[in-house]
N, C-alpha and C positions, 0 to 999 in steps of 0.2 A: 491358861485359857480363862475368859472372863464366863462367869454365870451368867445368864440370862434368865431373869425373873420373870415370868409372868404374870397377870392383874390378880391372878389367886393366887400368889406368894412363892409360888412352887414353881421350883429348878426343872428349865425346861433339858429333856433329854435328847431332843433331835437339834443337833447346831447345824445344818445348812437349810430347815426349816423350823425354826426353832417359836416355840408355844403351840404350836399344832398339835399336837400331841395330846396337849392339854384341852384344847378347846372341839366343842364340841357342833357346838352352831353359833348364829350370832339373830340376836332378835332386833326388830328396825319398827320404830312407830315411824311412817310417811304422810306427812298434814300436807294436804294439797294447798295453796296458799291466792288467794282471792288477788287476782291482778289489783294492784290499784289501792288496796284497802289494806290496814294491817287487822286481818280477820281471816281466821284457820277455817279449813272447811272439816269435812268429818277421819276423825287419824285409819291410818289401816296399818293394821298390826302383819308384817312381815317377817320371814324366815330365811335366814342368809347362809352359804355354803360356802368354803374356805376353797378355793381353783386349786387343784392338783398342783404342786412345786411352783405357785406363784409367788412364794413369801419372799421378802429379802428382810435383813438387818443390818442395822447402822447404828453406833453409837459416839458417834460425832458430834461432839457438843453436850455429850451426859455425862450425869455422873456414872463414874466408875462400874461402878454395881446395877447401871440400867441399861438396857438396850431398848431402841425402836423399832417395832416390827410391822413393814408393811405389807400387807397381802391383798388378793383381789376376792373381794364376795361378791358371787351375785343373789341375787336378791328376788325374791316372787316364785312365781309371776302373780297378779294377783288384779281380779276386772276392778277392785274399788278405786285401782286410780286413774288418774286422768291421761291419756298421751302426751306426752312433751308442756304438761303442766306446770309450772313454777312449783316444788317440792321442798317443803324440810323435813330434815332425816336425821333421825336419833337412832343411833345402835347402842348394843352392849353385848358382849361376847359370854355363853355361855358353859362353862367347862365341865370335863366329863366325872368328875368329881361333884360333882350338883351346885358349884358355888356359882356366882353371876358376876360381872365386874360393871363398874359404874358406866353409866351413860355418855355416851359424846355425841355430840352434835357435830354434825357435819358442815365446813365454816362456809360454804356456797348452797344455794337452793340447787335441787337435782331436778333433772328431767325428765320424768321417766319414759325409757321407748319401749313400749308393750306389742306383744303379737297383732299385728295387722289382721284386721276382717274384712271382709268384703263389705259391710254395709261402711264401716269407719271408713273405706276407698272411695266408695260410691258417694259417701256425704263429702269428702273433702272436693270433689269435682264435679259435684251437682248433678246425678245421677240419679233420677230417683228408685228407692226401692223395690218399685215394681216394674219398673223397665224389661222387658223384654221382647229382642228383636221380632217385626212379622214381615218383614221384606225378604223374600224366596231368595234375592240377586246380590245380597249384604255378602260381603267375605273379606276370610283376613287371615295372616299366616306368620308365623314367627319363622328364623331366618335362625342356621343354626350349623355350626362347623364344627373341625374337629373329631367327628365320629359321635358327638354326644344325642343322645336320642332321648325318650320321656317314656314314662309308663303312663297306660290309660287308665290301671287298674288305682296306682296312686294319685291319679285325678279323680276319682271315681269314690277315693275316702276321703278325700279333699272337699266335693261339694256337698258330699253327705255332713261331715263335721261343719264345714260354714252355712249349712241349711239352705242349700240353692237346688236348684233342680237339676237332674241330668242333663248335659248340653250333649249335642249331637255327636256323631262317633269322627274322629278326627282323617283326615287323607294326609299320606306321604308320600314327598318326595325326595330320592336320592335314598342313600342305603341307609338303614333303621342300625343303629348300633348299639352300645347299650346305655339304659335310662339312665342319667345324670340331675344332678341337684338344679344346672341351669335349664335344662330342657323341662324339667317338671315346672320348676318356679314359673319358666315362660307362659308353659301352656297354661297350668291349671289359673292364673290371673288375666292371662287377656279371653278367657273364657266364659269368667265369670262379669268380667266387664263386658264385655259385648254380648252378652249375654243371648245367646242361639242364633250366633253368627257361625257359618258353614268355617273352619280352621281347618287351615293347613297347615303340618308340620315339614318345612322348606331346609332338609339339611345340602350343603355344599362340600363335598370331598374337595382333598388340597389342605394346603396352608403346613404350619408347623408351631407344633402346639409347645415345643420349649424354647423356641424367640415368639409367643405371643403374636403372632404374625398369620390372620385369617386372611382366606381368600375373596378380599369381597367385591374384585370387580368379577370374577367366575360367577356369584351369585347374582349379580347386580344384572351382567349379559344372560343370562337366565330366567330373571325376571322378565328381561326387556324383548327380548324371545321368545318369550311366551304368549300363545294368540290370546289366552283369558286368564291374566294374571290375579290374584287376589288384592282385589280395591282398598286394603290398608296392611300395610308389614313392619312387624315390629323385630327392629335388631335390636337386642339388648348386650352386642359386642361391639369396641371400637379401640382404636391403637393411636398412638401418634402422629402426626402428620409426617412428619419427620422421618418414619419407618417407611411409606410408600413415596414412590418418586413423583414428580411431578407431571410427568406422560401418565401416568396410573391413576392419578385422583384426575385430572383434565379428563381422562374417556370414562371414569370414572361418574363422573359428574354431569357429563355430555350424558350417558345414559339415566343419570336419575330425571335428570330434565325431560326424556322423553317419555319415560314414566309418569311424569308430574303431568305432560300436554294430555295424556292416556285418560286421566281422569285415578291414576294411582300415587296411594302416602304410603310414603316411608318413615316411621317413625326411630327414630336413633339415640339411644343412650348417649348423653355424655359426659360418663365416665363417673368413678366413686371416688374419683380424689381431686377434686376441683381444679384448679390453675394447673396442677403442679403435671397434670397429664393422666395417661391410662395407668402406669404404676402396677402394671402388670409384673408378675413372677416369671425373671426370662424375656420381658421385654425391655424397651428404654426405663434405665431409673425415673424414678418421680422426680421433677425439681421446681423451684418456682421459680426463678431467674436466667433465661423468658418464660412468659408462660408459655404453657405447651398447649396448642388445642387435641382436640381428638377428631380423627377422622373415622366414616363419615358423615358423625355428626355435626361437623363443622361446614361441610357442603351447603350451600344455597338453597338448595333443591330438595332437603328432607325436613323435616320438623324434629328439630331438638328435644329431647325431655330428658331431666335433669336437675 
């Protein structure tokens, strides 16, 4: 079996992840980089962690006595950089022996995507700052299946940490089940966006959560049914086209229209994997040859975001 050397000389001991062992952290100078100019802005000294069993090795195309070892670090988090800035990135790996190994340079500029805030939301859509709602009649409701529900309590450390004020106490409909990563993410942002607009939390029983497959004309007739529905609703679920039949998106669609004459928006995710479709777990594979749209964000009759 061949050795694996690591940058500090030393035979590593773990071969299905092999120099971990050895290393300890990894240090990163990130120079955020002046569009346009070759001119560094100020470096920010980062701290990198090795991913639990992400390493792999290859030594294809070395010599004998060397192995390639790739792993995933992340990196930060750290406010001195820029979001989605033009980045150069210098690491060197630290090992638990106290030695350091030389620098590399990472052969692409990186991007860094840092934790979102509510003011960095509010400035990318022209929101300003102080914005906040005083019309009594403003409302709006997130759309929500599956049995997934939200806590108010982790809303409630949500806008304490992002320095916003407490927004009014939430109304539910349909049965409350328990709080979920989507239901939280929902509420606690279109909250702080529409900042002391009356929300409602709009869950839909039905559907089948291992074909990825929500009931959303149940929700849609619900809406439409309703004598004073909430004047903007945000679904941040959507599936295939391809998954609902074409009688289901047609009445489907006849009811967002009536919704729309109403004086009511639907706003609809579409989707985190662009062409290729919803790429859901247990639903249609992803593909890009055709593209897939997603419904029903792909409706006439809702507003897209995406």
């Amino acid at each position: 079996m061949m050795n694996r050397i690591c940058n500090n000389s030393a035979e590593s001991r773990v071969a299905d992840q092999p120099c971990t062992d050895f290393v300890q952290h990894f240090e990163a100078l990130a120079t955020p980089v002046r569009a346009g100019h070759v001119q560094y802005l100020r470096k920010v000294e980062l701290k990198g962690e090795v991913e639990a069993e992400s390493c792999t090795s290859s030594s294809e195309g070395l010599p004998a006595d060397q192995t390639q070892v790739t792993c995933v670090i992340t990196l930060g988090p750290d406010l001195g950089l820029v979001n989605f800035y033009p980045t150069k990135l210098n690491m060197r790996a630290v090992f638990a022996d106290g030695s350091i190994g030389p620098w590399g340079t990472y052969a692409r500029l990186a991007f860094p995507a840092l934790s979102m805030t509510v003011s960095d939301l509010r400035h990318i859509y022209n929101v300003p700052d102080g914005f906040r709602n005083r019309a009594p009649n403003n409302s709006q409701a997130i759309a929500s299946f599956f049995n997934i529900s939200t806590s108010e309590e982790d809303a409630r450390k949500f806008y304490l940490a992002m320095g916003t004020r407490r927004q009014p106490n939430v109304s539910f409909v349909g049965h409350r089940g328990e709080p979920g990563v989507e239901g939280n993410i929902d509420l606690q942002w279109i909250q702080v966006m529409g900042n002391n607009v009356a929300t409602t939390y709009w869950a839909t029983a039905g559907g089948d959560p291992a074909k990825a497959h929500e009931p959303f004309l149940t929700w849609i007739l619900e809406l439409s049914n309703s004598s004073n529905p909430p004047l903007v609703n945000s679904l941040s679920y959507g599936e295939n086209e391809e998954d609902y039949s074409l009688a289901y998106q047609t009445r489907g669609n006849l009811e967002l229209a009536k919704l729309g004459l109403r004086g009511v928006t639907v706003l609809a995710a579409t989707g985190d994997t662009g062409v290729q479709g919803a790429g859901q777990e247990g639903g249609t594979p992803p593909r890009c040859a055709p593209f897939a749209p997603v419904w029903p964000a792909s409706s006439p009759y809702v507003t897209s975001v995406g």
